[in-house]
C-alpha positions as a LaTeX table, in Angstrom:
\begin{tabular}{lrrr}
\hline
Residue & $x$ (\AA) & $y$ (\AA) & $z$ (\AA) \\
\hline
Unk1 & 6.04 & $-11.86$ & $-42.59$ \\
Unk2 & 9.82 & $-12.73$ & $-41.90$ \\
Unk3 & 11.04 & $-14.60$ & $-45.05$ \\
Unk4 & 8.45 & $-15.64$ & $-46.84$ \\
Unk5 & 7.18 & $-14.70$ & $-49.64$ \\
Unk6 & 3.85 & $-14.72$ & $-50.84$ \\
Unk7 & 2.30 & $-15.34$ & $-54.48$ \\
Unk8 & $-1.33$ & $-15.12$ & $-55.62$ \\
Unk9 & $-2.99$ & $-18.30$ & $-57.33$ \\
Unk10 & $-6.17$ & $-18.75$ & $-58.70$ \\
Unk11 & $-9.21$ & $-18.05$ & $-57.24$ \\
Unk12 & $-7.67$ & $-15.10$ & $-55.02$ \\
Unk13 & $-5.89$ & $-17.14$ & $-52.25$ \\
Unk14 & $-2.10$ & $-17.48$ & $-52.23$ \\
Unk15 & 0.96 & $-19.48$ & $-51.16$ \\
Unk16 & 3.80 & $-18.83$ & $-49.21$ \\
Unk17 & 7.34 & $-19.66$ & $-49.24$ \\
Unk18 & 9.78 & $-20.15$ & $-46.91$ \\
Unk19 & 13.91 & $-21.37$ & $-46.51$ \\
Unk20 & 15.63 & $-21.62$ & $-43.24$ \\
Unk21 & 18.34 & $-23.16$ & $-41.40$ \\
Unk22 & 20.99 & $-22.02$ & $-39.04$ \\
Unk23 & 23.59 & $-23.50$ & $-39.57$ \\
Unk24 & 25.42 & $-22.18$ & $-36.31$ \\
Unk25 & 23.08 & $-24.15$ & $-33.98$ \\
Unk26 & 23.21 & $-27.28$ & $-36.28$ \\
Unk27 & 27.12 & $-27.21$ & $-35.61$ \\
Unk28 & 26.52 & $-27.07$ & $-32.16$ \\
Unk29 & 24.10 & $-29.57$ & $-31.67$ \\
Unk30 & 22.08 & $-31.17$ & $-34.49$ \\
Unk31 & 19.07 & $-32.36$ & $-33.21$ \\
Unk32 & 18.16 & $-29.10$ & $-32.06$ \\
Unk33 & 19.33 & $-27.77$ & $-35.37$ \\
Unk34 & 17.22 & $-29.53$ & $-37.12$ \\
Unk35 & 14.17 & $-29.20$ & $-34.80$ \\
Unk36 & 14.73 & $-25.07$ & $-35.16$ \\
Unk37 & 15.16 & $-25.15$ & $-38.79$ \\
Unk38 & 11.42 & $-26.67$ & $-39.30$ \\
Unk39 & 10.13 & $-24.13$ & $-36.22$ \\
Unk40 & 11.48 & $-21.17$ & $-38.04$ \\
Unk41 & 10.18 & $-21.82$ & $-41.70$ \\
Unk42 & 6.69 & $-23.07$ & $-39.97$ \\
Unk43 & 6.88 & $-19.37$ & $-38.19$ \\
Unk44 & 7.76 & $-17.48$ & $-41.49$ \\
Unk45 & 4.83 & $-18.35$ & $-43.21$ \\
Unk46 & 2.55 & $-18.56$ & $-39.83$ \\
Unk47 & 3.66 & $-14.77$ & $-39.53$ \\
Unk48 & 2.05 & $-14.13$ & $-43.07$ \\
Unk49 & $-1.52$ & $-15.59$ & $-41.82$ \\
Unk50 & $-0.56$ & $-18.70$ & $-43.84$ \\
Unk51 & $-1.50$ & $-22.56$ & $-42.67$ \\
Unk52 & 2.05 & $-24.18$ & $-42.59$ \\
Unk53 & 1.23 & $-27.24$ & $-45.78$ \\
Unk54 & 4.55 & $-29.34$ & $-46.06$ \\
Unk55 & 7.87 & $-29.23$ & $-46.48$ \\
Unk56 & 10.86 & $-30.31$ & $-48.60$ \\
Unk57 & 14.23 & $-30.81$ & $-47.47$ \\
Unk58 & 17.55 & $-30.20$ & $-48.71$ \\
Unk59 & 20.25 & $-32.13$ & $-46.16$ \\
Unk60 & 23.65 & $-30.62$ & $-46.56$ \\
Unk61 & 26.75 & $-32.65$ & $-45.08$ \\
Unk62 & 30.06 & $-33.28$ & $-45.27$ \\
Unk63 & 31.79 & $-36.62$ & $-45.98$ \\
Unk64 & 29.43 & $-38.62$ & $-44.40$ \\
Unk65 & 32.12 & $-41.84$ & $-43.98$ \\
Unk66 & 33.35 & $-40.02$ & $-40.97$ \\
Unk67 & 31.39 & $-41.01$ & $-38.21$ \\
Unk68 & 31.10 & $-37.30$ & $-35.95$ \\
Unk69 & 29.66 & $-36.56$ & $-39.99$ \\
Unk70 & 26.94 & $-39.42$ & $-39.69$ \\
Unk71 & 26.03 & $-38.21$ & $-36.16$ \\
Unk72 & 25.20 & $-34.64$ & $-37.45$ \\
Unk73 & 23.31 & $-36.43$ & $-40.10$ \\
Unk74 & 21.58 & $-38.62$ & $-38.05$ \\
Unk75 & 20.67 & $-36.16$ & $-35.55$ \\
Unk76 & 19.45 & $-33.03$ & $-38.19$ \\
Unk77 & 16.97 & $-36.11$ & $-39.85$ \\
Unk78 & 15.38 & $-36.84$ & $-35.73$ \\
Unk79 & 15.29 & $-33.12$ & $-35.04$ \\
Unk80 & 13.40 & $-32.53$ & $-38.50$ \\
Unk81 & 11.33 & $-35.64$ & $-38.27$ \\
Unk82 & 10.06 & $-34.76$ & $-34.22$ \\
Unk83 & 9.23 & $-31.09$ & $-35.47$ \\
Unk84 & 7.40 & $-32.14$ & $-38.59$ \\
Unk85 & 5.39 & $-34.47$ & $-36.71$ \\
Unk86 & 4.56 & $-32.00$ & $-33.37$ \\
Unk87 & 3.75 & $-29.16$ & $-35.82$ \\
Unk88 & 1.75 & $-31.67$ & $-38.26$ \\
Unk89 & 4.38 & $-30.08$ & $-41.16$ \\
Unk90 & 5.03 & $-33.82$ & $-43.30$ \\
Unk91 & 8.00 & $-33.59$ & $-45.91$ \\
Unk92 & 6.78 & $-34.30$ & $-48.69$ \\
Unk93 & 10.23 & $-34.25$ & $-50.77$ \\
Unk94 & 13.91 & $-34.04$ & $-50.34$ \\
Unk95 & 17.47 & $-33.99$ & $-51.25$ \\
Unk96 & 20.41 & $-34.79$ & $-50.15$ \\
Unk97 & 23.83 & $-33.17$ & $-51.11$ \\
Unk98 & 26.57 & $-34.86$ & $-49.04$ \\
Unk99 & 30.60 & $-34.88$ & $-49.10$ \\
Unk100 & 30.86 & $-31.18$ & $-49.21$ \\
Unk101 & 34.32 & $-30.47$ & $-48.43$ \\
Unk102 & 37.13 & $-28.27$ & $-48.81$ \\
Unk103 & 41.05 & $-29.38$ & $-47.78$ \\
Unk104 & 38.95 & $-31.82$ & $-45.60$ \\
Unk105 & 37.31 & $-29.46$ & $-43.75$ \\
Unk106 & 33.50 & $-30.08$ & $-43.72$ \\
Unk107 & 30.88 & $-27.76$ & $-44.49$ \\
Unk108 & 28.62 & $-26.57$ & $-41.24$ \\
Unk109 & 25.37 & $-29.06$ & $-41.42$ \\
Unk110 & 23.11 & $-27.21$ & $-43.43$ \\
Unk111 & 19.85 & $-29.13$ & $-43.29$ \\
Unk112 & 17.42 & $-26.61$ & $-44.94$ \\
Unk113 & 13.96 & $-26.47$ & $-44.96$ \\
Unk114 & 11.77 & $-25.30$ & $-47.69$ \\
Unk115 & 7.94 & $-24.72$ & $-46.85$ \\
Unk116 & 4.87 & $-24.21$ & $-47.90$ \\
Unk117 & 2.00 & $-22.56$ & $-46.93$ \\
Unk118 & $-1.85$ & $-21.43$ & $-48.21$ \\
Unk119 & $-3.31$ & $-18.33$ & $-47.56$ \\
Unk120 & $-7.56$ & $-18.73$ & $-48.08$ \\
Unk121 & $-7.23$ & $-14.72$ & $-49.25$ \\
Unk122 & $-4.16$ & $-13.09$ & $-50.59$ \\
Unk123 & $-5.25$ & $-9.78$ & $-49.49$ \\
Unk124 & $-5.09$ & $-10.59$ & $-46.21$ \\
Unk125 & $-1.54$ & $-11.61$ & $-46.34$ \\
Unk126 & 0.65 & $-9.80$ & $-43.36$ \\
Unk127 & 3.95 & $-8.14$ & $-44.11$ \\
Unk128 & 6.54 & $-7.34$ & $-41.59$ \\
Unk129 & 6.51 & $-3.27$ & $-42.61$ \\
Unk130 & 4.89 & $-1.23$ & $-39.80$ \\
Unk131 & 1.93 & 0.58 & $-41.73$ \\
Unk132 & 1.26 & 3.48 & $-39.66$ \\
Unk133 & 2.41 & 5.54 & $-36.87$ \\
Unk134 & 0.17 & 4.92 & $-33.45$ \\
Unk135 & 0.27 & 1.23 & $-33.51$ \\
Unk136 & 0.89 & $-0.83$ & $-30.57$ \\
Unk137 & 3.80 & $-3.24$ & $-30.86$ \\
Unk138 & 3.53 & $-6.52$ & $-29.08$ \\
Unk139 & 5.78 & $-9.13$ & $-28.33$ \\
Unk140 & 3.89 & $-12.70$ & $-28.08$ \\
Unk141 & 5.66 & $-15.72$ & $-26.79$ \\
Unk142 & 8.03 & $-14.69$ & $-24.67$ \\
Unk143 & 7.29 & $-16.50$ & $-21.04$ \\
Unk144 & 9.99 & $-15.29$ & $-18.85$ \\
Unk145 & 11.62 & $-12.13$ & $-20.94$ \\
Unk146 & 11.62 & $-10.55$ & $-23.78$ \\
Unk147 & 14.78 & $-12.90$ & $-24.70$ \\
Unk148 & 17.39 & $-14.37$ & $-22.72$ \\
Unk149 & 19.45 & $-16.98$ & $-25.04$ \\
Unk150 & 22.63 & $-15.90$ & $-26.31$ \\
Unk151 & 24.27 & $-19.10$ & $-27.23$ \\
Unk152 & 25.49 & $-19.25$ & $-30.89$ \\
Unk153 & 23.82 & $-16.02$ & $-31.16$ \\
Unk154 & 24.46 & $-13.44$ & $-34.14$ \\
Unk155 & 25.24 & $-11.13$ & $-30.97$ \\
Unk156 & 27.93 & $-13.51$ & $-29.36$ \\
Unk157 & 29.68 & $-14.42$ & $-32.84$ \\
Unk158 & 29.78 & $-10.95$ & $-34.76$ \\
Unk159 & 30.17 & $-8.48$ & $-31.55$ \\
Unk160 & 32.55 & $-10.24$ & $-29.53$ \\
Unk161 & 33.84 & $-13.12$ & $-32.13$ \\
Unk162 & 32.63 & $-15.93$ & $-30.25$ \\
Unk163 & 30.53 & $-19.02$ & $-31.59$ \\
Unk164 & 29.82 & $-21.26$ & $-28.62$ \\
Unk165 & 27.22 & $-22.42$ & $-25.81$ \\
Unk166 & 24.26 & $-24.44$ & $-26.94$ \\
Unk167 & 21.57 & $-23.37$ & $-29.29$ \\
Unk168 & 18.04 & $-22.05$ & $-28.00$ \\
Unk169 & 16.13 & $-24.87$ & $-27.17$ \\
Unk170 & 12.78 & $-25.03$ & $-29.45$ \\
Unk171 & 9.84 & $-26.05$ & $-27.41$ \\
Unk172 & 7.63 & $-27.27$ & $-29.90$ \\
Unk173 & 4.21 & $-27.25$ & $-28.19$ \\
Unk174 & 5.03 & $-23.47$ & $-27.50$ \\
Unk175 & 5.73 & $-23.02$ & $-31.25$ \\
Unk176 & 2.36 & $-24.79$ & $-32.29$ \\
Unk177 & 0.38 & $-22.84$ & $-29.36$ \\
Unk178 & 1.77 & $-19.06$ & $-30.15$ \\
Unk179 & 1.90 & $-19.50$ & $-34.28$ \\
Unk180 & $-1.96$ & $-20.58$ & $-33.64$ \\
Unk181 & $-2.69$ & $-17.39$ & $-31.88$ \\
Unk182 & $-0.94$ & $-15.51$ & $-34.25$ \\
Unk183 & $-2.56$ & $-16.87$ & $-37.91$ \\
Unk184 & $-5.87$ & $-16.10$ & $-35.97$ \\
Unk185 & $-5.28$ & $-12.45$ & $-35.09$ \\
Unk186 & $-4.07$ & $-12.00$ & $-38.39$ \\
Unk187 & $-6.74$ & $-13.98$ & $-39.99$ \\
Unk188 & $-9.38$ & $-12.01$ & $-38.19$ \\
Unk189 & $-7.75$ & $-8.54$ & $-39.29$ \\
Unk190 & $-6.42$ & $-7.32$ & $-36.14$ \\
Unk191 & $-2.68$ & $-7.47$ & $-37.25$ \\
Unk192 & $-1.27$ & $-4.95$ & $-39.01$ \\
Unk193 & 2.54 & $-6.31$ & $-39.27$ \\
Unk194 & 4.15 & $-9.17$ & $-38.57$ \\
Unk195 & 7.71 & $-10.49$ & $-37.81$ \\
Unk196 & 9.07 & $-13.39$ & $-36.52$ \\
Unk197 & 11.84 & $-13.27$ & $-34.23$ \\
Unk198 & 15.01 & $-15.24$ & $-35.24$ \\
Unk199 & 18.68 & $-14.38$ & $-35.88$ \\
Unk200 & 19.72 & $-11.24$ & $-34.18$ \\
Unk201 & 16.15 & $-11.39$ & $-31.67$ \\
Unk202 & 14.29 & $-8.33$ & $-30.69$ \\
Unk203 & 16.60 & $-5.80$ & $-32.09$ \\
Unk204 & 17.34 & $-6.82$ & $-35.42$ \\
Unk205 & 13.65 & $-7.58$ & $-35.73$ \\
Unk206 & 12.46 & $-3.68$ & $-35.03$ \\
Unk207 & 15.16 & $-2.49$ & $-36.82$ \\
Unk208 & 13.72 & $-5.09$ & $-39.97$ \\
Unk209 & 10.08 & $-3.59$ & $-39.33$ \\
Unk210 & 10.94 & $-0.02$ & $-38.93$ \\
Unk211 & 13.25 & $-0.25$ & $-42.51$ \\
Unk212 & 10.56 & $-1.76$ & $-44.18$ \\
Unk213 & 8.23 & 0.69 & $-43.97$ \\
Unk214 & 10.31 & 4.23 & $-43.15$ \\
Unk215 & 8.56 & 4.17 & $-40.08$ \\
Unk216 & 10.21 & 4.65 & $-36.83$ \\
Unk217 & 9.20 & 3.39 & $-33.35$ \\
Unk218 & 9.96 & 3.79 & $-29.30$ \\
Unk219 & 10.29 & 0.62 & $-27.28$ \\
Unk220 & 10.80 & 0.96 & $-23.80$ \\
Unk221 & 13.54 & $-1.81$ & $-23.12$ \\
Unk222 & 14.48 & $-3.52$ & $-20.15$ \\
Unk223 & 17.91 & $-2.46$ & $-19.15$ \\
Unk224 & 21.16 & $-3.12$ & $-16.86$ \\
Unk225 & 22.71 & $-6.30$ & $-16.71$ \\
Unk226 & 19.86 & $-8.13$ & $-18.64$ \\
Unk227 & 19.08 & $-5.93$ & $-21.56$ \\
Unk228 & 21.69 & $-7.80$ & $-23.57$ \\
Unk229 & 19.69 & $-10.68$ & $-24.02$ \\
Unk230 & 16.80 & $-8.93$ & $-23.68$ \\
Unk231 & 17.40 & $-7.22$ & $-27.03$ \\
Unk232 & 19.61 & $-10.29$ & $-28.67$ \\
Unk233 & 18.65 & $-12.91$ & $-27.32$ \\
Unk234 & 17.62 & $-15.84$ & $-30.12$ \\
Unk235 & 14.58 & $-17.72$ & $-28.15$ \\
Unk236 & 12.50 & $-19.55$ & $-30.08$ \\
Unk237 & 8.71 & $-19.03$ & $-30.74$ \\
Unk238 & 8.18 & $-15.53$ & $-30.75$ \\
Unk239 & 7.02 & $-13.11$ & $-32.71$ \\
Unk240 & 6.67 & $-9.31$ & $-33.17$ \\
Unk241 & 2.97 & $-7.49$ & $-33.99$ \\
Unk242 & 1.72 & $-4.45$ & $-34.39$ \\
Unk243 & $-1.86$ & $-3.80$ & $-33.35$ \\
Unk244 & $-4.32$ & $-0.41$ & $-34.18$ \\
Unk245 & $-5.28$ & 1.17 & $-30.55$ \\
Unk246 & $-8.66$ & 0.05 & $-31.38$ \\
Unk247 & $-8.12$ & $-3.48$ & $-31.74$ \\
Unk248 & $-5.77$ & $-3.93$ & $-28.72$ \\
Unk249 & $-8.09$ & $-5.43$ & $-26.17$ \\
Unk250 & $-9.50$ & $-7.84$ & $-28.46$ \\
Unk251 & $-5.81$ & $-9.56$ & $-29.12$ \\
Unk252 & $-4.92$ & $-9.50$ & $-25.27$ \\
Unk253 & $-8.48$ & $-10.84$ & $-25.00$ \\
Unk254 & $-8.01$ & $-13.78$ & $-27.36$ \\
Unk255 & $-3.88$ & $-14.43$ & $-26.11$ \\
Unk256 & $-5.26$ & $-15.12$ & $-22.41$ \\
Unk257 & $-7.84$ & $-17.10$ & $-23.40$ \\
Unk258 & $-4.96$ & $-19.07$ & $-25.90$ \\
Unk259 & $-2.75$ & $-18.87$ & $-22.97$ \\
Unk260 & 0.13 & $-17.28$ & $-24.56$ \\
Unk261 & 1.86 & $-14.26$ & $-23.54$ \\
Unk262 & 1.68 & $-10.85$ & $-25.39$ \\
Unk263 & 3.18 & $-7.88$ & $-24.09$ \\
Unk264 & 2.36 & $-4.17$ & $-25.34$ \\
Unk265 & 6.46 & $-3.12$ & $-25.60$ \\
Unk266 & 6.16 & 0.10 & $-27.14$ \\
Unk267 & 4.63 & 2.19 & $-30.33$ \\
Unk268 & 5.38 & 2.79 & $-33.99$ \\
Unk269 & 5.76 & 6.53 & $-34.82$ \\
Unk270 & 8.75 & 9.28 & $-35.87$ \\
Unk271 & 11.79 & 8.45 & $-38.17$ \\
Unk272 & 13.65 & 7.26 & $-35.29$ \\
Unk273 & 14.09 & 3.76 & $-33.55$ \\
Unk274 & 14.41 & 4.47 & $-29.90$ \\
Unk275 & 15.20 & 1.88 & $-27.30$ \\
Unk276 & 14.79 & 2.36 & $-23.90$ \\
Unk277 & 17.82 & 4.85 & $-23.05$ \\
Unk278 & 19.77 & 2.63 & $-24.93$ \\
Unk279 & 19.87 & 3.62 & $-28.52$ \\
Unk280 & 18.32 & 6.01 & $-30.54$ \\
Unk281 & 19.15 & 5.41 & $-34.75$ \\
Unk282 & 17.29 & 7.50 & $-37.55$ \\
Unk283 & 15.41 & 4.77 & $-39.90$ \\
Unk284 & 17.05 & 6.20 & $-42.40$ \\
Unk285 & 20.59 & 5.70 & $-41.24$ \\
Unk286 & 19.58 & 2.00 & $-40.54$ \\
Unk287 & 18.47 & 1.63 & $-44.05$ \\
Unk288 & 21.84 & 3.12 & $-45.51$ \\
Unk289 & 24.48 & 0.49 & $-43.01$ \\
Unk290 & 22.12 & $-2.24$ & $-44.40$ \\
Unk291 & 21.87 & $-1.64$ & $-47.94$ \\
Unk292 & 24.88 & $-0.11$ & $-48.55$ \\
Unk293 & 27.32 & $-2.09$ & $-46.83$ \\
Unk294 & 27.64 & $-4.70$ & $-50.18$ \\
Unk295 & 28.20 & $-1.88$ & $-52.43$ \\
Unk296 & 31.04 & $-0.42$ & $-50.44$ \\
Unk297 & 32.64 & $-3.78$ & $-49.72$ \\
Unk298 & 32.60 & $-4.88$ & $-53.18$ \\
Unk299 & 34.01 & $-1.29$ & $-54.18$ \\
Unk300 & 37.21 & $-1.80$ & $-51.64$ \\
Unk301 & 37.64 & $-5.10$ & $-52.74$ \\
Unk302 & 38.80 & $-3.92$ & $-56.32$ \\
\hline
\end{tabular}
């Protein structure tokens, strides 16, 4: 699910890896940073059906004898250390790599997490690929709307060139109460894909699904003035799944008695990805402006 990745050990169970950190909300405020870069990597390897094990961390910095440098430093290590405890995630190792400068301009903070996680059957690992057409897709943890954050969003920086606001707050009880829902559902078979929302929100997260597998879907979106954020938005502690018809009550069942929110948005099905009236993209034209973007720049740049 998301970015982890998922190995088999002995005995048929397997682990699962994660590495995250945003540097972009770190910059604008570190504490928060830091408290999303543990949420996210405990959410990656939640989305596989994985139990979130420990952590190792790898604290980034610039030169660290200038003091607004300490006080990203400072703040990234309180944010870590008040997620780690709330999601009972202990680091377990570390590094730190500081005075990372160029012309005496600082790297971003970059405090990245690395995570582990154990899976009690491998086979019942969840990917993020949509595995059939008919499938209802769900989005759980979303309170208010299906996103409304747009601060230091990938939205705000690469469409209209603008990196500012604060980051998404990261609630941390809401992170421990919806990941919980979801390792159950998937734990008791009634996920069939998975996919943490993060960088880019509800859009780039279909779009993710639907190129994994080749499989289109329709989501009816929320639109006019608030389908912006509604599709882009970065809140934190949500996740995409996709459910068999069959199996639909049960998970709406087991979210109200959780207390989270899950809300059918739409259906897999076609070679399209259709949103709303908004937008309407072949999967297969997805896949080629994401995988062939690299080749082409590298192929001007010679």
């Amino acid at each position: 699910g998301g970015d982890a990745a998922v190995v088999r050990i002995p005995g048929g169970k397997g682990l699962a890896f994660s590495l995250d950190v945003t540097p972009r909300y770190c910059t604008a405020d570190a504490f928060e940073g830091g408290k999303q870069a543990v949420a996210e990597c405990w959410r990656n390897l939640t989305a596989t059906g994985a139990e979130p094990l420990a952590v190792t961390d790898n604290l980034n910095f610039g030169n660290p004898e200038r003091p607004e440098i300490m006080g990203q430093l400072v703040n990234a290590i309180k944010g870590i250390g008040a997620a780690c405890t709330a999601l009972a995630f202990p680091v377990v190792s570390g590094n730190v790599s500081l005075y990372n400068e160029t012309n005496g301009a600082a790297i971003p903070p970059t405090p990245t997490i690395g995570g582990v996680g154990l899976l009690p059957d491998v086979e019942g690992a969840v990917t993020i690929a949509f595995k059939e057409a008919g499938a209802s897709i769900l989005l759980a943890g979303a309170p208010v709307s299906w996103g409304s954050h747009l601060g230091r969003s990938i939205y705000l920086r690469e469409i209209h060139g603008r990196d500012e606001g604060p980051p998404p707050s990261v609630g941390l009880a809401h992170e421990q109460a919806v990941g919980n829902l979801v390792r159950g559902l998937i734990r008791n078979g009634l996920v069939t894909a998975c996919h943490d929302l993060s960088d880019g929100g509800l859009s780039v997260g279909l779009a993710e699904m639907a190129m994994a597998s080749g499989i289109g879907a329709t989501v009816d979106a929320p639109e006019g003035d608030s389908a912006v954020a509604s599709l882009f938005g970065e809140d934190q502690g949500r996740y995409l799944l996709t459910v068999r018809p069959q199996d639909l009550e049960a998970v709406q069942a087991q979210a109200a008695k959780a207390g989270v929110t899950l809300a059918v948005i739409g259906k897999t099905g076609g070679d399209s990805l259709t949103v709303g009236s908004i937008l309407s993209l072949p999967v297969a034209k997805l896949r080629e402006a994401h995988e062939n973007w690299f080749p082409a720049f590298m192929e001007n740049a010679r």
